[in-house]
PyMOL CGO cylinders between C-alpha atoms (Angstrom):
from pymol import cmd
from pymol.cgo import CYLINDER

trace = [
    CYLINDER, -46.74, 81.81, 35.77, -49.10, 79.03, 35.60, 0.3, 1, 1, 1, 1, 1, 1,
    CYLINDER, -49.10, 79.03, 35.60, -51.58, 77.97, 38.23, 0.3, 1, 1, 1, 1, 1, 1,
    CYLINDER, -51.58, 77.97, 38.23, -50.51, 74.69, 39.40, 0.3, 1, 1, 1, 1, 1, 1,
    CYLINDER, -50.51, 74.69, 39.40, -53.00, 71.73, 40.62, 0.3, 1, 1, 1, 1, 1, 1,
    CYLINDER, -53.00, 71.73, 40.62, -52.51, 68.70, 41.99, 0.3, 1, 1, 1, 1, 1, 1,
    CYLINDER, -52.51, 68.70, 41.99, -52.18, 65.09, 40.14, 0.3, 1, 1, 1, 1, 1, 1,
    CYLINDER, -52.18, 65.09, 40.14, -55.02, 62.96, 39.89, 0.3, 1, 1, 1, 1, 1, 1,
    CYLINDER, -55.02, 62.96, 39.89, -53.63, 60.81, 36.97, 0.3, 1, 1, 1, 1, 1, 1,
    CYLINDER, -53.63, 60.81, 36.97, -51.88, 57.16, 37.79, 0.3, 1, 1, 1, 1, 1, 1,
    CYLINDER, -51.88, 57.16, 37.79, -50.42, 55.03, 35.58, 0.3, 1, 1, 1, 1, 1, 1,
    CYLINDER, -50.42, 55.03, 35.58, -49.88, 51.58, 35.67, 0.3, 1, 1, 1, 1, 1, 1,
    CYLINDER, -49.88, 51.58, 35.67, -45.73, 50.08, 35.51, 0.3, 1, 1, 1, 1, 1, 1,
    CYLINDER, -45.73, 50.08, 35.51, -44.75, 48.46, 32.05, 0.3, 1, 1, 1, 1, 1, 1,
    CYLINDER, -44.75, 48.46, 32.05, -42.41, 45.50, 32.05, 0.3, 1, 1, 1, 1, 1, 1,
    CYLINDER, -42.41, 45.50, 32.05, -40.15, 43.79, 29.25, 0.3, 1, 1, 1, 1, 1, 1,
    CYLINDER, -40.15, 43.79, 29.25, -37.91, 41.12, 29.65, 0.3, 1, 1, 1, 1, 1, 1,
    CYLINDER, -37.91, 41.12, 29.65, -34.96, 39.54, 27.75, 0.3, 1, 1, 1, 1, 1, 1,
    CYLINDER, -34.96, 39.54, 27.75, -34.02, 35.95, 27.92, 0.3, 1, 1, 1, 1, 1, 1,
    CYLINDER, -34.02, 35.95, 27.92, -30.77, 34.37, 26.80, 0.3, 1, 1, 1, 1, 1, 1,
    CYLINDER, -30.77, 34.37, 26.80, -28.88, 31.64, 26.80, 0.3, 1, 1, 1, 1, 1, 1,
    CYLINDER, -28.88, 31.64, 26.80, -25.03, 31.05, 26.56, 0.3, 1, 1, 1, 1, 1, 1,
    CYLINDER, -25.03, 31.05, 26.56, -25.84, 29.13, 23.13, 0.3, 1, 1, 1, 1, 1, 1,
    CYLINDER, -25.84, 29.13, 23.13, -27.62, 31.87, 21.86, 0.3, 1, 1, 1, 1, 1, 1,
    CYLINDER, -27.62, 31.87, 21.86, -26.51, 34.36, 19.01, 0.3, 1, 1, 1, 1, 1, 1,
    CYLINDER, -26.51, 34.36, 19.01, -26.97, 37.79, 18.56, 0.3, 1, 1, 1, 1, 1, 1,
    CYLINDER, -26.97, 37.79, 18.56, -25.37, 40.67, 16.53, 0.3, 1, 1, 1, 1, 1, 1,
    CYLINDER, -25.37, 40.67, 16.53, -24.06, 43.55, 18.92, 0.3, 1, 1, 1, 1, 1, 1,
    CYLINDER, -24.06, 43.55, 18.92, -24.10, 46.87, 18.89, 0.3, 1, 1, 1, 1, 1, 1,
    CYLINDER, -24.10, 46.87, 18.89, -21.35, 47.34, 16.96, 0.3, 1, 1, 1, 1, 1, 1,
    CYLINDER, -21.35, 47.34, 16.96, -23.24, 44.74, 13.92, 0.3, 1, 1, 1, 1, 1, 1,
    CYLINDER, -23.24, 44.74, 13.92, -21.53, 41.49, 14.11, 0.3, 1, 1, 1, 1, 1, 1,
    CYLINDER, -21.53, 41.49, 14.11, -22.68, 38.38, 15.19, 0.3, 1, 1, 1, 1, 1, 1,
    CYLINDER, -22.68, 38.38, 15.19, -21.92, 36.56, 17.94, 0.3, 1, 1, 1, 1, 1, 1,
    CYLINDER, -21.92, 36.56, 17.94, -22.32, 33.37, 19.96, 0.3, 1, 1, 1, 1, 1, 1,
    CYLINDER, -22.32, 33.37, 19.96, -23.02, 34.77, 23.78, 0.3, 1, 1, 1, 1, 1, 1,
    CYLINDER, -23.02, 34.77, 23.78, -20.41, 32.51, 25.28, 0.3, 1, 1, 1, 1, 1, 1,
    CYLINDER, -20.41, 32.51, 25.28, -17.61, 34.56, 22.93, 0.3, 1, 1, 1, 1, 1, 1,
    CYLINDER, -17.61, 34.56, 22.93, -14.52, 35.46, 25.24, 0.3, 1, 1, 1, 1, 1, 1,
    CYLINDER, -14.52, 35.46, 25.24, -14.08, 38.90, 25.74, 0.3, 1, 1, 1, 1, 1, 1,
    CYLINDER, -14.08, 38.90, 25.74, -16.37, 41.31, 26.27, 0.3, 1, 1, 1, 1, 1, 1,
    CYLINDER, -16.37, 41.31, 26.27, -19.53, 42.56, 24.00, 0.3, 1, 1, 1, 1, 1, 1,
    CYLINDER, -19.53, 42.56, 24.00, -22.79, 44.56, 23.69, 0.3, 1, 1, 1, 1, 1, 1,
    CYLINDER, -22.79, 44.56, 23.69, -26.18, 44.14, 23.45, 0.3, 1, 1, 1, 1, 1, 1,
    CYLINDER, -26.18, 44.14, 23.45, -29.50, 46.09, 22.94, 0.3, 1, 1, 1, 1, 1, 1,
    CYLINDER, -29.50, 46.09, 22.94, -31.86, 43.90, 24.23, 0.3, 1, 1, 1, 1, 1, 1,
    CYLINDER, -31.86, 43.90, 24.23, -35.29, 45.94, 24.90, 0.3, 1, 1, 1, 1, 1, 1,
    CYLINDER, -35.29, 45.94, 24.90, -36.47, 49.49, 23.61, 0.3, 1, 1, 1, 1, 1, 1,
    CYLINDER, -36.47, 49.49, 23.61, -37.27, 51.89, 26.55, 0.3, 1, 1, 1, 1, 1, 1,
    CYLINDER, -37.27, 51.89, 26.55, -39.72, 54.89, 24.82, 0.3, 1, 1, 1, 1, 1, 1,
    CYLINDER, -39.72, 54.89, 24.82, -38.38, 58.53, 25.56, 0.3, 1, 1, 1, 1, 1, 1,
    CYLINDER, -38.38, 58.53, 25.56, -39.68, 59.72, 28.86, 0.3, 1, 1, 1, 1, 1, 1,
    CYLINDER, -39.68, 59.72, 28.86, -39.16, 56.07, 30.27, 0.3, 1, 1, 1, 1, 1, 1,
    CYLINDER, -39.16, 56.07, 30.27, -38.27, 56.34, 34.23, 0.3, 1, 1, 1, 1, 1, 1,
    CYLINDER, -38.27, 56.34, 34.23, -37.13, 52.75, 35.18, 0.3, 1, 1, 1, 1, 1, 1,
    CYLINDER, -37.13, 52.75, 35.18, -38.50, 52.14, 38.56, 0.3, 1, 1, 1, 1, 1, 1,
    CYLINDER, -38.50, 52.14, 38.56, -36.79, 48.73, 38.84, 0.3, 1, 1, 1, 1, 1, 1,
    CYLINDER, -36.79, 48.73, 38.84, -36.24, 45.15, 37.67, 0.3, 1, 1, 1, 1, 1, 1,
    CYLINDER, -36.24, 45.15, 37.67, -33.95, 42.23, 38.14, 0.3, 1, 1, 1, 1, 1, 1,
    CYLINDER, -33.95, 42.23, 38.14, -31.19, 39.78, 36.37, 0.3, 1, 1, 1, 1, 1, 1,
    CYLINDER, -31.19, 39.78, 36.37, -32.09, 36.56, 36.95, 0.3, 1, 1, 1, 1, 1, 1,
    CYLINDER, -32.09, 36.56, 36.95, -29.53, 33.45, 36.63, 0.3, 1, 1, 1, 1, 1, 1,
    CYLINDER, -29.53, 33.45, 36.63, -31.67, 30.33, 35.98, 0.3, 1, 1, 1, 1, 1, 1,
    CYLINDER, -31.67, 30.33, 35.98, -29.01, 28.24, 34.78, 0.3, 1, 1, 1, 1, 1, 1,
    CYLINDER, -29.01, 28.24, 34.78, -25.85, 29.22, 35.48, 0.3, 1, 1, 1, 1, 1, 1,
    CYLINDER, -25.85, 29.22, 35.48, -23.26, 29.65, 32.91, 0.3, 1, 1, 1, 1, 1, 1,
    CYLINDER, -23.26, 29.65, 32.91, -20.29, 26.82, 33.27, 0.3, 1, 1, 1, 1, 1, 1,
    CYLINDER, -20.29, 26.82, 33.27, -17.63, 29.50, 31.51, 0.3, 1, 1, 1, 1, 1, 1,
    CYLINDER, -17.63, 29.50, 31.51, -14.09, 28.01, 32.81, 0.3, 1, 1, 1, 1, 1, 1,
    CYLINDER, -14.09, 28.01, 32.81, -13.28, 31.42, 34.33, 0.3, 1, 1, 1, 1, 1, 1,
    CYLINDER, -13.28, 31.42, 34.33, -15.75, 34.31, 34.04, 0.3, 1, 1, 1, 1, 1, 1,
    CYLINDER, -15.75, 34.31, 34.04, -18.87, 35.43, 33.11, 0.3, 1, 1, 1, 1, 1, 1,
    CYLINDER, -18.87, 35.43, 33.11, -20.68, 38.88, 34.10, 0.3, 1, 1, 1, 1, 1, 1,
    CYLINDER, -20.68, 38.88, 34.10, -23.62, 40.90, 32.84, 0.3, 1, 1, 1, 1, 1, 1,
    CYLINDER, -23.62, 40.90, 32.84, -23.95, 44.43, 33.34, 0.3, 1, 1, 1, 1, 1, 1,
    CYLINDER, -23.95, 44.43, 33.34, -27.56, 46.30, 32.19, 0.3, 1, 1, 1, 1, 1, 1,
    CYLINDER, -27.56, 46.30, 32.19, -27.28, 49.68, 31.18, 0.3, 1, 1, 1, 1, 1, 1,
    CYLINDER, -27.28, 49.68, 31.18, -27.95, 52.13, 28.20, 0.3, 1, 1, 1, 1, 1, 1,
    CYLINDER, -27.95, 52.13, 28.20, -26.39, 53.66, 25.16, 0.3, 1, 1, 1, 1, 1, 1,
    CYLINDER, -26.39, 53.66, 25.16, -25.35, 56.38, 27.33, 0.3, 1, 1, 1, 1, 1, 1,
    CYLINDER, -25.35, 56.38, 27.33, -23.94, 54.62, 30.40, 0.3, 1, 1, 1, 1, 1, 1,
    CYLINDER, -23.94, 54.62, 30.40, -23.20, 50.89, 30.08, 0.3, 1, 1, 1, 1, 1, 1,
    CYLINDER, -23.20, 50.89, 30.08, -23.66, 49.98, 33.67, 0.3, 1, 1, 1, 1, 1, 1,
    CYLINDER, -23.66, 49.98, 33.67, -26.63, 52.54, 34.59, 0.3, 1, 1, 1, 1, 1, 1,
    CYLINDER, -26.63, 52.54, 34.59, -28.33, 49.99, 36.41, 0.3, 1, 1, 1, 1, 1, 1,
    CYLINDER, -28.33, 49.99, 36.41, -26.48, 47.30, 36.87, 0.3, 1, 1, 1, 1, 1, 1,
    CYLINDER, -26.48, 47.30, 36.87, -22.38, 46.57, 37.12, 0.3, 1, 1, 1, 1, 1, 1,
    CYLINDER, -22.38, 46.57, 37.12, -20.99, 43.32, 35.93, 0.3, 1, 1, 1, 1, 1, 1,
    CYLINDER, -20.99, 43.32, 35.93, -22.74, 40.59, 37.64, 0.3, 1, 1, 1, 1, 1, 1,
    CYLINDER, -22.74, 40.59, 37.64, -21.83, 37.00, 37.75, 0.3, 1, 1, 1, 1, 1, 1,
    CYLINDER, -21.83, 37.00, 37.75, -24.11, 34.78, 36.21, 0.3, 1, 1, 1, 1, 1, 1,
    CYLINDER, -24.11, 34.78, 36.21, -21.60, 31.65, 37.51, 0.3, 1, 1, 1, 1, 1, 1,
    CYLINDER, -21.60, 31.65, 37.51, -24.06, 31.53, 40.40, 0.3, 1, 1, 1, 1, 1, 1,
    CYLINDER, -24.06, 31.53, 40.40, -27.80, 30.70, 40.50, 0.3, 1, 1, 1, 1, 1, 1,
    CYLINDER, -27.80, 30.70, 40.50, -28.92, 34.40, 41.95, 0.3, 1, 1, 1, 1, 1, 1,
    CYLINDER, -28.92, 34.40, 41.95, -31.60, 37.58, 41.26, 0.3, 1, 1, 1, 1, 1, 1,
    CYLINDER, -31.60, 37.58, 41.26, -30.42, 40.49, 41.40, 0.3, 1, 1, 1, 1, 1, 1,
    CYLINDER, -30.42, 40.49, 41.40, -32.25, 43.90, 41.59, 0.3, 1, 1, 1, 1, 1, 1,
    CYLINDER, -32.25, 43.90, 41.59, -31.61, 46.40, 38.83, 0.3, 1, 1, 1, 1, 1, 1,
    CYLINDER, -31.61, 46.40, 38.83, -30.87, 49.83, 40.43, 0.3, 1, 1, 1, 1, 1, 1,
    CYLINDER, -30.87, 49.83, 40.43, -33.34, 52.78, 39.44, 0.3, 1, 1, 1, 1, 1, 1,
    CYLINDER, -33.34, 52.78, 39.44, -30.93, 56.00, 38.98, 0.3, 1, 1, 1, 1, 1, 1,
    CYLINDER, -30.93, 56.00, 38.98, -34.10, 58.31, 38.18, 0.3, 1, 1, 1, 1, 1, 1,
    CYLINDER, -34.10, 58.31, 38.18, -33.08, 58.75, 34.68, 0.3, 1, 1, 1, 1, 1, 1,
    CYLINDER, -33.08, 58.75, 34.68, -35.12, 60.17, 32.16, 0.3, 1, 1, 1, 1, 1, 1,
    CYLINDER, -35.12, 60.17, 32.16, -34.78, 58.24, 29.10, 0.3, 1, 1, 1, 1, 1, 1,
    CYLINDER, -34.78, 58.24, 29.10, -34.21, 59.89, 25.89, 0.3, 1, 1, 1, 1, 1, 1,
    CYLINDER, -34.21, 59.89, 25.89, -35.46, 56.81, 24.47, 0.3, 1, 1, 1, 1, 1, 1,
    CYLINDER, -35.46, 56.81, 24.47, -32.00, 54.77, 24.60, 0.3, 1, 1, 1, 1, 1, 1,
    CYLINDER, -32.00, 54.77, 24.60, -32.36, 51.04, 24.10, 0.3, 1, 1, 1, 1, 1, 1,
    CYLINDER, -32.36, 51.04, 24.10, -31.89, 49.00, 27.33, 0.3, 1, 1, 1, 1, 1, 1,
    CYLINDER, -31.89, 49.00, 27.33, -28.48, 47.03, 26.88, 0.3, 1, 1, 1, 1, 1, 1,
    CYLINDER, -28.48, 47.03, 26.88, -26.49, 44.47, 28.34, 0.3, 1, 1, 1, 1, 1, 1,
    CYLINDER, -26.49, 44.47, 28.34, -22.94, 43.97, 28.19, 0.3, 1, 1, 1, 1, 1, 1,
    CYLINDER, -22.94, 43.97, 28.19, -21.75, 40.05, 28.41, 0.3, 1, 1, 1, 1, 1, 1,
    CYLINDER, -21.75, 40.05, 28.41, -17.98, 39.22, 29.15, 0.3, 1, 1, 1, 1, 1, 1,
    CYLINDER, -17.98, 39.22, 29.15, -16.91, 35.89, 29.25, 0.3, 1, 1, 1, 1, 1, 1,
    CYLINDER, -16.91, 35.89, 29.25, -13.05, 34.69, 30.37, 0.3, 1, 1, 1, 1, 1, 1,
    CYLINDER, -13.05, 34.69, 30.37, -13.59, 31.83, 27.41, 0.3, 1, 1, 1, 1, 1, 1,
    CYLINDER, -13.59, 31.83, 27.41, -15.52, 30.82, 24.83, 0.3, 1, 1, 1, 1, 1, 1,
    CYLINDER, -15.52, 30.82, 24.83, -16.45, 27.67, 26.98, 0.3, 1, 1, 1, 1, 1, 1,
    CYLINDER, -16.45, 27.67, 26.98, -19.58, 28.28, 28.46, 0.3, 1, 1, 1, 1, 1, 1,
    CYLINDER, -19.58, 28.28, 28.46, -22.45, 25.81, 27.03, 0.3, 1, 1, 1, 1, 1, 1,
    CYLINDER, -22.45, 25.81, 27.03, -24.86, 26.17, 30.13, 0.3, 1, 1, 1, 1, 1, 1,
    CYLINDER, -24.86, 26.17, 30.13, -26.66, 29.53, 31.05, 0.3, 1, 1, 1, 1, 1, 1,
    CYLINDER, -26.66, 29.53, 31.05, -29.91, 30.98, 31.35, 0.3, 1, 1, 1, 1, 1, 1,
    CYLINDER, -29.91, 30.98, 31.35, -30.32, 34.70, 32.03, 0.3, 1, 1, 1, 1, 1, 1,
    CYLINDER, -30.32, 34.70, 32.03, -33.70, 36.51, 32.16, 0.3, 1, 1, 1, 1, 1, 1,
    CYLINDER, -33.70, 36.51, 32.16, -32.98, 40.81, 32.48, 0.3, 1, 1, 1, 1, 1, 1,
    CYLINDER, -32.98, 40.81, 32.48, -36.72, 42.25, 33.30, 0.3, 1, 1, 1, 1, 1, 1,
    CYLINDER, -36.72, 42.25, 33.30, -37.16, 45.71, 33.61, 0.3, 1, 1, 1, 1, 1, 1,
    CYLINDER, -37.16, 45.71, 33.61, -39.70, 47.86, 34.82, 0.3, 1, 1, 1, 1, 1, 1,
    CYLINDER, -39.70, 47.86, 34.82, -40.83, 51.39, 34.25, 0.3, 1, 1, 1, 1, 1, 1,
    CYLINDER, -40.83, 51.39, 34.25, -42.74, 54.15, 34.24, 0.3, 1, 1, 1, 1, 1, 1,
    CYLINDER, -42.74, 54.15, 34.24, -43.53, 56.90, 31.26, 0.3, 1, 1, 1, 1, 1, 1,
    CYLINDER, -43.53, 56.90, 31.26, -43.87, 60.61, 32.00, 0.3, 1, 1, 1, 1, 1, 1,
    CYLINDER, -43.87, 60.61, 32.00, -47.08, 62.22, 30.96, 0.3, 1, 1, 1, 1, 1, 1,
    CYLINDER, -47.08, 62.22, 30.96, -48.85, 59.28, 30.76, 0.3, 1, 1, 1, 1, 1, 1,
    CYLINDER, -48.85, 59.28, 30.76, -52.21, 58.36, 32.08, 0.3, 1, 1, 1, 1, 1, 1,
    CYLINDER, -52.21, 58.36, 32.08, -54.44, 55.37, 32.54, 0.3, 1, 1, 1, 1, 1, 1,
    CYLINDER, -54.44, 55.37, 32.54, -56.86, 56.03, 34.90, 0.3, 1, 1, 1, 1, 1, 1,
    CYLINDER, -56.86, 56.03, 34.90, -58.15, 59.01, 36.78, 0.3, 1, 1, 1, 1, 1, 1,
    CYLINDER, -58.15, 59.01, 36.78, -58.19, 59.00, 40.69, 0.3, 1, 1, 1, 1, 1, 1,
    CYLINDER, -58.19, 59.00, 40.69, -61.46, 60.06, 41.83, 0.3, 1, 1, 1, 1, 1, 1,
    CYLINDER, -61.46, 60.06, 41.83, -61.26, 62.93, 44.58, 0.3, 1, 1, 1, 1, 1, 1,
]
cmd.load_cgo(trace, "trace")
């Protein structure tokens, strides 16, 4: 068995962040392109989280919100779970809204958001997804004893 010591290595949090408006286009995960106000329901990969990537937190952030006739929610999640830190969340209301940290490991999975829309009216909405994390095994500094 190995001798075990304690930790003296910190790290310090990394942060992305996706904005996007309802005019926007993108191509989704399954490779066509798309306006973001399309009705129905599609799938983004919006920011690369490395493997060993721990998210520690984050936020959705409506800045404009979208003026869809119906609906419009935004869920964050990950190739493996679509809603892993985040369910469908209106973005019809001016709001931030804390991502959820689950503890997850990442295997590297790209950070995605899934957009559905009750029409293909929307042409208002600003949405900012920031998230925050940590990286196992990874070191900046040294604490000193």
């Amino acid at each position: 068995m190995a001798l075990l010591k304690k930790n003296r290595a910190a790290q310090w949090p990394l942060y992305q962040e996706f904005t996007f408006t309802m005019a926007d286009t993108m191509v989704d995960t399954a490779g066509a392109t798309n306006a973001l106000n399309v009705v129905g329901s599609k799938t983004y990969d919006v920011a690369g989280l490395p493997p060993g990537a721990v998210v520690i937190g984050g936020e959705l952030v409506v800045g404009v919100v979208s003026n869809d006739a119906t609906t419009a929610t935004v869920a964050v999640g990950d190739s493996a779970s679509a809603t892993r830190y985040l369910g469908a969340t209106t973005i019809k209301t001016a709001a931030r809204t804390p991502l959820v940290p689950t503890g997850y490991n990442s295997l590297g999975e790209d950070l995605r958001i899934t957009i559905a829309n009750g029409t293909s009216s929307a042409t208002t909405g600003t949405v900012t997804v920031r998230v925050g994390y940590v990286i196992a095994g990874r070191c900046n500094e040294v604490q000193p004893t």
